[in-house]
C-alpha positions in Angstrom: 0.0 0.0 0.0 1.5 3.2 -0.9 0.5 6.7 1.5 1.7 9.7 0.5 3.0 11.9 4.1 0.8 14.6 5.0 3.7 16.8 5.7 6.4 16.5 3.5 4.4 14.9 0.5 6.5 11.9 -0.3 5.1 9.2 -1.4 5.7 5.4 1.2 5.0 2.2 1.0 3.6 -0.1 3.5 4.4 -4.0 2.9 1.8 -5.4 5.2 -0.9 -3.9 3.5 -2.6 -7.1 2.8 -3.3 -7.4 6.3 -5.2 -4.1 6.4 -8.7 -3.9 5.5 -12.3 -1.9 5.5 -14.0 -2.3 8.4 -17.4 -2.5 7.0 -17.1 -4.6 3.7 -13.7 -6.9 4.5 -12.0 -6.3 1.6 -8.0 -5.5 1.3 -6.5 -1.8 0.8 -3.3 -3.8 -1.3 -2.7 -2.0 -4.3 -4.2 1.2 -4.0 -2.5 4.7 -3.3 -3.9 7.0 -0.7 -3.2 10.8 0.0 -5.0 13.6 1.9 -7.3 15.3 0.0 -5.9 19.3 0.4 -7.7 22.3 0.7 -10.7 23.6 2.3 -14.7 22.6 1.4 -15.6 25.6 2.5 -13.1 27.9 0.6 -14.3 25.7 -2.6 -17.9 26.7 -1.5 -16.9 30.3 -0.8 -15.4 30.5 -4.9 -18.4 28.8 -6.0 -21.2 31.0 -4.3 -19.1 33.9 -5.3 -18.8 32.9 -8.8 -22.6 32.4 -9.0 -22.9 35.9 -8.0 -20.6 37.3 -10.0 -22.0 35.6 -13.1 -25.6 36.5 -12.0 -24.9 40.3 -12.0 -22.9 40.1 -15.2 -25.7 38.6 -16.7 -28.5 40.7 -15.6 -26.1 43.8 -16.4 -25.2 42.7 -20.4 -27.6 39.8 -20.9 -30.6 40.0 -20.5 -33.3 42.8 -22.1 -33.6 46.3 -20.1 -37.3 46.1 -19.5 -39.2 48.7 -18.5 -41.2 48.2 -15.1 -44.6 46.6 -15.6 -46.0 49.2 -14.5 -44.7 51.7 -16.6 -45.8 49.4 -20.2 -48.9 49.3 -19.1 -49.3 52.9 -18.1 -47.6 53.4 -21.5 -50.2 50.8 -23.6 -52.8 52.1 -21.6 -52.7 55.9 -22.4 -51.8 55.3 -25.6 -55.0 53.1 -26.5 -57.4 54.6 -25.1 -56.6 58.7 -25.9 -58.8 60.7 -23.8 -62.3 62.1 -25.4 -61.9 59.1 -28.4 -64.9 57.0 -28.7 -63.0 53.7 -30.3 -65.2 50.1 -31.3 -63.6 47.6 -29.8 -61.8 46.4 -33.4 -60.2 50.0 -33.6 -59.4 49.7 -30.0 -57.7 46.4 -30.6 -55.8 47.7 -33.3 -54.9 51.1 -31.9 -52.9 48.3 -28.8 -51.3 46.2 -31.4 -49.8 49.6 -32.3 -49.0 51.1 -28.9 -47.5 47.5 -28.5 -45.4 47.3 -31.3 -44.3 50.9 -30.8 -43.4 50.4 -27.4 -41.4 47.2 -28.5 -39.5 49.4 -31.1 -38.9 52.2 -28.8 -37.4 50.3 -25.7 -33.9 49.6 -27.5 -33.2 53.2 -27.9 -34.5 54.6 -24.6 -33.7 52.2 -21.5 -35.7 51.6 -18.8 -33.5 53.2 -16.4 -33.7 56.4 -18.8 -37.2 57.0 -19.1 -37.8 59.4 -16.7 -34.5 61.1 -17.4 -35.5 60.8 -21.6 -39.2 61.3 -21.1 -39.2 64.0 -24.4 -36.9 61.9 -26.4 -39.1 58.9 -25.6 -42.3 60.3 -26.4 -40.7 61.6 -29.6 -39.5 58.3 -30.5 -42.3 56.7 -29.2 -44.6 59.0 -31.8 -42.3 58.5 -34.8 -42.6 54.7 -34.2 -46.2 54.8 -33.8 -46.5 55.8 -37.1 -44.6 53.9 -38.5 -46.7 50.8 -37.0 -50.3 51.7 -38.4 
């Protein structure tokens, strides 16, 4: 049996390792190596929860889309499809939303979610010009 020593790393072999064996299923350690397993579990788990968070942030950051709060698209839809002292039919209201929606959709790239407050003129500019464009 060969055990490598915990402090100086060298490797040693025991001869009578045929007389050792595990307690629990009988059978002989001969012919196997053993060595301490190094380093820590919980700086491996430290790394790997801190990797997870790293790579969670990096992907909410460049990843995924910058969506505007729910509450903001449907304030935006809203207004938008139903303008104030318009009596629409249902079909032209239904339209007039597939608009809104598709304006919104093609306005988001250009003015961030975290911008529109800061870019209200420049979104409701945009917003406009797209709307046209998606009649």
């Amino acid at each position: 049996m060969n055990i490598e020593c915990p402090h100086c790393d060298t490797g040693n072999t025991i001869e009578f390792a045929e007389n050792i064996s595990c307690h629990k299923c009988q059978k002989s350690f001969a012919g196997f190596s053993f060595r301490k397993i190094t380093g820590s579990i919980f700086s491996t788990g430290l790394i790997l929860v801190g990797t997870a968070i790293i790579g969670q942030k990096i992907d909410r950051e460049f990843f995924e889309a910058d969506r505007y709060p729910s509450a903001a698209i449907y304030e935006i839809i809203s207004y938008c499809s139903n303008p104030p002292g318009v009596n629409l039919t249902k079909n032209m209201q239904q339209s007039l939303t597939r608009s809104c929606a598709c304006a919104l959709d093609k306005t988001m790239p250009d003015v961030s979610g975290k911008d529109l407050k800061r870019q209200s003129a420049e979104f409701v500019e945009l917003f406009s010009k797209n709307l046209k464009s998606c009649h």
